[in-house]
C-alpha positions as CSV (number, residue, x, y, z in Angstrom):
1,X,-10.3,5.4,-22.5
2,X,-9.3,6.6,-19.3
3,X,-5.6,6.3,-17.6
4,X,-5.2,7.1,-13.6
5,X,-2.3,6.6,-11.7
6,X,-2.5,6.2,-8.0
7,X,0.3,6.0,-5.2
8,X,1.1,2.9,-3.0
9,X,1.5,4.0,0.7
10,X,3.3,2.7,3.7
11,X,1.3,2.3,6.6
12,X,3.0,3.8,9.9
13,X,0.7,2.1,12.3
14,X,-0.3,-1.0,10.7
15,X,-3.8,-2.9,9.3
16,X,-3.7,-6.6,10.0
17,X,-6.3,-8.1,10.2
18,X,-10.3,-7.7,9.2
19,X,-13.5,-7.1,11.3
20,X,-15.4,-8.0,8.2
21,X,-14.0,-10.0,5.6
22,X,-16.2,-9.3,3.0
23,X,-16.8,-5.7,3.5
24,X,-12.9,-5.3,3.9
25,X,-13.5,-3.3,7.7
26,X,-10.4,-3.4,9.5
27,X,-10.2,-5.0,13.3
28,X,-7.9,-1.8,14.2
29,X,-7.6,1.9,12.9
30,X,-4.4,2.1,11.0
31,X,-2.2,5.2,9.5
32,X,-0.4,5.5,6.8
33,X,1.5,8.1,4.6
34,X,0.8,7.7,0.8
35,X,4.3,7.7,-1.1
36,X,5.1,9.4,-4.1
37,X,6.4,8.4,-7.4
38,X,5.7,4.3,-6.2
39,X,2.7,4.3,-8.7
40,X,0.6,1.9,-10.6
41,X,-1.1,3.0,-13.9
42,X,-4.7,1.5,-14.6
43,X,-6.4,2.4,-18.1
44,X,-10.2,1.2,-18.2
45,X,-12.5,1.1,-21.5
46,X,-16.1,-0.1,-21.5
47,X,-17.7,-1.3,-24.4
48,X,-21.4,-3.3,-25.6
49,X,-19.0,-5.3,-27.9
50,X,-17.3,-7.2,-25.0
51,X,-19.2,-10.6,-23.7
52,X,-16.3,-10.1,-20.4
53,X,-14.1,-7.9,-18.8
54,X,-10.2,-8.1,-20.0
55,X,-7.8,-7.8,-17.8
56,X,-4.4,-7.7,-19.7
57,X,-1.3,-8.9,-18.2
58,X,-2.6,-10.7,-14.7
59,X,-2.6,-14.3,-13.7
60,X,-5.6,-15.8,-13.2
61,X,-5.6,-15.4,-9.4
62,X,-5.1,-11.3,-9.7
63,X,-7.5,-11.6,-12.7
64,X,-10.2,-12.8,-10.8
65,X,-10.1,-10.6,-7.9
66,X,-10.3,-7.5,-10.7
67,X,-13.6,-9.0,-12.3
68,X,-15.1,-9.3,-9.3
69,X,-14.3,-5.7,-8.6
70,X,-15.7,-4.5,-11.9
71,X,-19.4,-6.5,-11.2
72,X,-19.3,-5.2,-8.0
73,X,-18.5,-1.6,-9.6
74,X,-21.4,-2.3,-12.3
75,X,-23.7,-3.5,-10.1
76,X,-23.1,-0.7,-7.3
77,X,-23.6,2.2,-10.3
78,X,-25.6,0.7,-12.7
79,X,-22.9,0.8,-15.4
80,X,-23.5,-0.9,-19.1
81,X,-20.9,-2.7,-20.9
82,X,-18.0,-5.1,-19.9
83,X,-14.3,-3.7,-19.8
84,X,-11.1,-3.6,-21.2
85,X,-8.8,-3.3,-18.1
86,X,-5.1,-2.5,-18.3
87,X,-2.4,-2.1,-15.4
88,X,1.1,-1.4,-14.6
89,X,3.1,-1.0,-11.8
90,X,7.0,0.5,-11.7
91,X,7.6,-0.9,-8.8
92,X,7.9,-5.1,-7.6
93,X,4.9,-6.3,-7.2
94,X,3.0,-8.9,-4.6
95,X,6.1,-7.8,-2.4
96,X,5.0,-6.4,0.5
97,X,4.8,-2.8,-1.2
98,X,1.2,-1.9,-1.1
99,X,0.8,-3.1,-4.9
100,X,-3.2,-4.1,-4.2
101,X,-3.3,-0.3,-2.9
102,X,-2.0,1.4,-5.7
103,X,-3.7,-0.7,-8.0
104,X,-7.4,-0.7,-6.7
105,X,-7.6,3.3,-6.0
106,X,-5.8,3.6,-9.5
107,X,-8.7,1.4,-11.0
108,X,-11.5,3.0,-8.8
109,X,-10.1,6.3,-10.4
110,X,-10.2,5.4,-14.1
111,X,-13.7,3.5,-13.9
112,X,-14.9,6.4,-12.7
113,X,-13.5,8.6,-14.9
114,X,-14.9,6.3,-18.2
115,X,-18.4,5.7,-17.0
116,X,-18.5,9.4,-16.6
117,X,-19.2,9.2,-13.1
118,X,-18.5,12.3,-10.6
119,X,-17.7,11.1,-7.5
120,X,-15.9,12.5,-4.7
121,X,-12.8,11.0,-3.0
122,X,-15.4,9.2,-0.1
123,X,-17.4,7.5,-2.3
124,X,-13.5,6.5,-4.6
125,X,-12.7,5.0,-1.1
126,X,-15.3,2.9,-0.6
127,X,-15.3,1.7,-4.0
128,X,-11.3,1.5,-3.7
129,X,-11.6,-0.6,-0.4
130,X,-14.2,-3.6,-2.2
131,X,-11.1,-4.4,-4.4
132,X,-8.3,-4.3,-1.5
133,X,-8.5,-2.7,2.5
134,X,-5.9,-0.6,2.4
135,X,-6.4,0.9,-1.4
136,X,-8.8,3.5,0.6
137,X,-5.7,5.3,2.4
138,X,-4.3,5.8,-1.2
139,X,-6.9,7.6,-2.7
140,X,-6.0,10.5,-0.4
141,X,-2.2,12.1,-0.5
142,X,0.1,12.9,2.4
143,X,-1.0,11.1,5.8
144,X,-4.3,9.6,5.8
145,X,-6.3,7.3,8.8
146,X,-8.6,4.7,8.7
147,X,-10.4,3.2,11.1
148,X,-13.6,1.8,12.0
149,X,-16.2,3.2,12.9
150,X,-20.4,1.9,14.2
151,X,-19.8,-1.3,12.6
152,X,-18.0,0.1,9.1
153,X,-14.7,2.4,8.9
154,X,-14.1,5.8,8.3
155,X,-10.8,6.6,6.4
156,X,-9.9,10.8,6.3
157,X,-6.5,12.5,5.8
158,X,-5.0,14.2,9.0
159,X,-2.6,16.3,7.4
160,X,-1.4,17.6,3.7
161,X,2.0,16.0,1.8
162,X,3.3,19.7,2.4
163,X,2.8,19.3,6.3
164,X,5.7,17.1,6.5
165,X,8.5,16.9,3.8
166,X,9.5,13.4,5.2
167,X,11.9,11.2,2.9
168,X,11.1,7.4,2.8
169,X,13.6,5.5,1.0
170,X,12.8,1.4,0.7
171,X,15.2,-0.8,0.7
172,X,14.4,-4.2,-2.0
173,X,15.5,-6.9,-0.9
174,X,13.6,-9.5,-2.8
175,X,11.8,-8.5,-6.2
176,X,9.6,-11.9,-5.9
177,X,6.3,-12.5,-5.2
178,X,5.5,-13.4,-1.8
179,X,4.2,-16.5,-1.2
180,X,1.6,-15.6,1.0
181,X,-0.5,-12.9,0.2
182,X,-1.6,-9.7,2.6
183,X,-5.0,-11.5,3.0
184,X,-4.3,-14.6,3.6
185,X,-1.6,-14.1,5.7
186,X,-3.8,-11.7,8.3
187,X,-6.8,-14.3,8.5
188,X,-3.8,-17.1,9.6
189,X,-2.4,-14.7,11.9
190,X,-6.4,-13.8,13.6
191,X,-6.8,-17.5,13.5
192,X,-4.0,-18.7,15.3
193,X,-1.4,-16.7,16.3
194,X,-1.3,-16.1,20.4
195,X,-0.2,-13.1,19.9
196,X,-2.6,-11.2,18.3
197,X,-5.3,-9.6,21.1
198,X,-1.8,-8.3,22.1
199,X,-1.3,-6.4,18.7
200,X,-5.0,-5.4,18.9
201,X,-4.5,-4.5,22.2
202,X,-1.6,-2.0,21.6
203,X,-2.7,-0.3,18.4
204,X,-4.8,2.3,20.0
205,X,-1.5,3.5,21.6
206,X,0.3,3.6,18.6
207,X,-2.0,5.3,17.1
208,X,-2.1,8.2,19.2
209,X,1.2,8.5,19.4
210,X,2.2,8.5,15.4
211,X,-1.0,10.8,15.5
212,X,0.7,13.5,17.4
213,X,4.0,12.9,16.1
214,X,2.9,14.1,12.3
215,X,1.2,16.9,14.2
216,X,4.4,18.3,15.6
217,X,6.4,16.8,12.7
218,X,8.4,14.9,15.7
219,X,10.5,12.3,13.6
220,X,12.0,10.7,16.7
221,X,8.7,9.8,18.7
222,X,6.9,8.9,14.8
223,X,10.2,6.8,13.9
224,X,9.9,5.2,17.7
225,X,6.6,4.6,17.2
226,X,6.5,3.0,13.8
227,X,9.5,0.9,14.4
228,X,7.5,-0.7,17.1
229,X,4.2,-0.8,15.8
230,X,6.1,-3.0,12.8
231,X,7.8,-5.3,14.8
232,X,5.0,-6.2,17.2
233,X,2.8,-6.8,14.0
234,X,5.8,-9.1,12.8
235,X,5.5,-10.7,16.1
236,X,2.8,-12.1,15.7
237,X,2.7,-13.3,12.2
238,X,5.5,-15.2,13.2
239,X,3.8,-16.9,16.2
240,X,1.4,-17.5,13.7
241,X,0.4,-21.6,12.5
242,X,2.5,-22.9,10.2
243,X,4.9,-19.4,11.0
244,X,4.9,-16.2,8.7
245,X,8.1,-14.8,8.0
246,X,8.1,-12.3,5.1
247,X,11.5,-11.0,5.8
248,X,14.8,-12.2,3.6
249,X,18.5,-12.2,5.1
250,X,18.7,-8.3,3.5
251,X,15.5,-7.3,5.1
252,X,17.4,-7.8,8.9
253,X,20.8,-6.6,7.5
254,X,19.1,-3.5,6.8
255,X,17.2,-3.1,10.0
256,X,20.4,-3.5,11.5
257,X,21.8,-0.6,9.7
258,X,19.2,1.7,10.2
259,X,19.9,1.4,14.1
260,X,23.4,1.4,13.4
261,X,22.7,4.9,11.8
262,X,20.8,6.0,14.9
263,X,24.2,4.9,17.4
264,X,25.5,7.9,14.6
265,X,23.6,10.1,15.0
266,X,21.6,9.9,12.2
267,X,17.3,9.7,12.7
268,X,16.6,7.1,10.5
269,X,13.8,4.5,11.2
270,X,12.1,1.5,9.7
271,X,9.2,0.0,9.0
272,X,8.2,-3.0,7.0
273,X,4.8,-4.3,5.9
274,X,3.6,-7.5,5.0
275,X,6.6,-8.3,2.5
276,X,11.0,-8.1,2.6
277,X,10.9,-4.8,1.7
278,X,12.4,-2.3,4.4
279,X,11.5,1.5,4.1
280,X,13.5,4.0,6.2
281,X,12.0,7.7,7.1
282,X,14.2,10.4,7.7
283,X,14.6,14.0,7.4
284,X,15.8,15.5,3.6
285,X,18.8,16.6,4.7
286,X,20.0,13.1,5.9
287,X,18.5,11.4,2.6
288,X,21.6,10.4,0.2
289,X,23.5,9.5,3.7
290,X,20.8,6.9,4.3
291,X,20.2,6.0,0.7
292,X,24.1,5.1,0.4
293,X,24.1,3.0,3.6
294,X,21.5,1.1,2.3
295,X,22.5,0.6,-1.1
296,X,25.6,-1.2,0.9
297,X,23.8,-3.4,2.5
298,X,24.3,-6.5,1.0
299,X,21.4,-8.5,-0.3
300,X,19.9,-5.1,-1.1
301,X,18.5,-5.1,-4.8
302,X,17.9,-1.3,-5.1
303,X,16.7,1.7,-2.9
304,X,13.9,3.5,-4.1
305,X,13.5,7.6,-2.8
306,X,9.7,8.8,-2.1
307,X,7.5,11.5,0.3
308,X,4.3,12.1,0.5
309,X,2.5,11.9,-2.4
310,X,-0.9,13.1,-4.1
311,X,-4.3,11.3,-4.5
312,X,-4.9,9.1,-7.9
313,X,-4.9,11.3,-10.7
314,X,-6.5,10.9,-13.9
315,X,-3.8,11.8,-16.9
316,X,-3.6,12.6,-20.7
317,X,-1.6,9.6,-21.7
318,X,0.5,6.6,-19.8
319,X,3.7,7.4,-17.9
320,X,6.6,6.2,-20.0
321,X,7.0,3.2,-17.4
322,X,3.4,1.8,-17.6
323,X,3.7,0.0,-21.1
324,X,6.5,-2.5,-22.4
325,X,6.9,-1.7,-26.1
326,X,3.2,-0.8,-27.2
327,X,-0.4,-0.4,-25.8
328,X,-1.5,-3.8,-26.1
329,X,2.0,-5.4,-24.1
330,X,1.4,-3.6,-20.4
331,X,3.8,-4.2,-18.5
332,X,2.4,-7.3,-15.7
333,X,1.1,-5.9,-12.6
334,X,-0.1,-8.4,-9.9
335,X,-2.8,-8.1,-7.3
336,X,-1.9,-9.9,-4.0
């Protein structure tokens, strides 16, 4: 038995879109800051007595995409025996809130872990990044890149959670899944949207500048940065064939009030990633200030508080949140 818990993270420049589908290399280098305290919890069991993996609590859609993880895992490390596979999320799921990321470096962690495998945290990205792209950027903490890099990608960490004691608040707006998953909507949007060589074209400018801005801890020029990274990626999902829009009437009501903050004074800005969900950085000191205007927002579910976060650890026993009443009722996680 082996439980891990692994961080979502929010991605400051984004990754949309794939230079190689099946090897999961990104068209773009991307940047991203993992969060703490938005966690899924994977526990992972191999046994001889098991004709096929069990995934507990999944649809068959999610289901699938985590057996085809675990033969890729067996067949990349020679591991014996199918496995018992448990996971749980505290946070909506399949809602634009880096679920798949969380949930594949949390699973790359615990196989490890119980098939007695060392591996360092290069190798638990690779593995991490078979199951979903952006689940390499979580298996670092604080701010982490990844781009490609000769024809694969590269993904490092540029700086430490205690570089930058940012606070990231995220607005809910819907706790639903989307109806169009992270993957399908980037290979619509590469297919067909005009837009797109644009955003390709402008992410290497971004990049630099959200770069230097976590170097000098700038909020205004990352916020600035971020903001617009996000909405040009938006931009062209929605010029996308048929359209993508992700966002609900509470996901632009809260925009709105972020910049409404900013006309007060207060450095607050967005970003949003392939879901309704809005997160807001700011400074600690402005923190509850932002948390209440957003929790006024109407439409607005609940606001969840994070910063930077920590790796995937592997722990004792399950966080209080990660099962429903007993071991063998997880509570559902989903893999979009």
């Amino acid at each position: 038995m082996a439980w891990a818990v692994a961080n979502s993270n929010l991605a400051l420049v984004k990754y949309w879109g794939k230079a190689d589908e099946s090897a999961k290399h990104p068209a773009s280098a991307s940047l991203s800051v993992t969060l703490d305290s938005i966690s899924t919890a994977a526990d992972v069991v191999f046994s001889p007595e098991l004709s096929s993996d069990r995934v507990e609590g999944l649809p068959p859609a999610a289901e699938s995409k985590v057996k085809r993880f675990f033969e890729s895992f067996r067949a990349k490390f020679g591991v014996r025996g199918y496995a018992t596979i448990f996971l749980a999320s505290n946070f909506p799921i399949a809602a634009g809130l880096a679920s798949s990321a969380s949930t594949f470096a949390a699973l790359s962690k615990a196989a490890a872990a119980a098939a007695a495998l060392t591996l360092g945290d290069a190798e638990l990205a690779e593995i991490a990044r078979s199951g979903s792209g952006s689940a390499c950027r979580s298996i670092y903490g604080g701010f982490v890149e990844w781009r490609p890099e000769g024809g694969r990608s590269v993904v490092e960490p540029i700086a430490a959670k205690e570089h930058w004691p940012l606070r990231i608040l995220v607005a809910v707006t819907s706790e639903k899944p989307k109806t169009v998953g992270s993957s399908e909507g980037m290979g619509r949007t590469v297919a067909t949207s005009p837009y797109y060589p644009a955003w390709l074209r402008s992410g290497a400018d971004d990049l630099a500048e959200v770069r230097a801005a976590i170097r000098a801890r700038d909020l205004s020029r990352l916020g600035t940065a971020a903001e617009r990274n996000c909405l040009r990626m938006h931009a062209a999902a929605m010029a996308s064939v048929p359209p993508l829009v992700y966002w609900e009437p509470a996901t632009l009501g809260a925009m709105r009030r972020v910049w409404e903050l900013r006309a007060r004074g207060v450095e607050a800005y967005f970003s949003i990633d392939a879901g309704p969900q809005v997160k807001v950085l700011c400074e600690a000191n402005d923190a509850e200030t932002v948390k209440a205007a957003m929790v006024a927002v109407p439409g607005v579910i609940r606001v969840l508080s994070s910063q930077p976060g920590d790796g995937p650890r592997i722990v004792d026993r399950p966080p209080p949140w990660a099962l429903a009443g007993s071991r063998s009722m997880p509570r559902q996680a989903v893999v979009s």
